[in-house]
C-alpha positions in Angstrom: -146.9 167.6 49.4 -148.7 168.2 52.7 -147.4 171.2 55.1 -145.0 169.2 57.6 -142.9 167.9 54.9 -143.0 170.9 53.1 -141.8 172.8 56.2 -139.0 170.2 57.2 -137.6 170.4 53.7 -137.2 174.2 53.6 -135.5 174.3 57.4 -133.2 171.9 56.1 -132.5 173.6 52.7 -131.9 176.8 54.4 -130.8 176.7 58.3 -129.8 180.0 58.6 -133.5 181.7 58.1 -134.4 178.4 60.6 -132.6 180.1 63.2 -134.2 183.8 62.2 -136.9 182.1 62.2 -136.9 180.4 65.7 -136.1 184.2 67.2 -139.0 185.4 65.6 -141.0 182.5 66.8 -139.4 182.4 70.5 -139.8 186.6 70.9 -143.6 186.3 69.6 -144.3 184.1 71.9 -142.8 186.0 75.4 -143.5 189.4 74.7 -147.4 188.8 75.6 -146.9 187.2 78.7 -148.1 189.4 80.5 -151.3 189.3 78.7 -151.1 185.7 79.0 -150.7 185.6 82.5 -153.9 188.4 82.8 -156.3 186.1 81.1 -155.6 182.9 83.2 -155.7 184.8 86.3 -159.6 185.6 84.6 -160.0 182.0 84.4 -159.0 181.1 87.5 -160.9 183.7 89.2 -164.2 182.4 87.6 -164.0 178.6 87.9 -161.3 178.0 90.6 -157.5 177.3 90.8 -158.2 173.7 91.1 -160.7 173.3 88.4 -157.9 175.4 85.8 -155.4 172.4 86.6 -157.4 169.8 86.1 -158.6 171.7 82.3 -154.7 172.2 82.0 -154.1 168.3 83.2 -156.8 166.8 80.5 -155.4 168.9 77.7 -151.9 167.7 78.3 -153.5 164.2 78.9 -155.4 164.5 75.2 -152.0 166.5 73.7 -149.8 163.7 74.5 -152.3 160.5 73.5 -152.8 162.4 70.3 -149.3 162.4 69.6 -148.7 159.2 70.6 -151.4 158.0 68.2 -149.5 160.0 65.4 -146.1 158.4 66.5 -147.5 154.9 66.2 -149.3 155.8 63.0 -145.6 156.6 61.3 -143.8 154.1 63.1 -145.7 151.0 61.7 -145.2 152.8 58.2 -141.7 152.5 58.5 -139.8 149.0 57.4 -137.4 147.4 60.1 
């Protein structure tokens, strides 16, 4: 059974540990903000405030066709 499914199943047997588990996940991911925030500064200094937006623009613009492809891969799986 491949990971996704796997995942989905357990956060449905067992919602409780899905919200401990969504703390965990949300305070992992703000406490290094500051970090965060140093290293993009680095990047900006080195290739320009304009050229990190238009990185940040084509990786959203890749993120979402990618996920669009994976949304009309299920979809046409799925009978009417």
């Amino acid at each position: 059974m491949p990971t996704l499914p796997r995942l989905l199943a357990a956060i449905h047997s067992h919602p409780r540990w899905s919200w401990a588990g969504l703390i965990a996940y949300a305070a992992a991911v703000t406490f290094p903000h500051e970090n965060v925030q140093w290293l993009v500064n680095e990047i900006a200094i080195r290739i320009t405030h304009r050229r990190l937006y238009q990185v940040s623009a084509a990786i959203t613009m890749m993120e979402a066709a990618w996920l669009t492809w994976i949304l009309i891969r299920r979809l046409r799986g799925q009978t009417a």
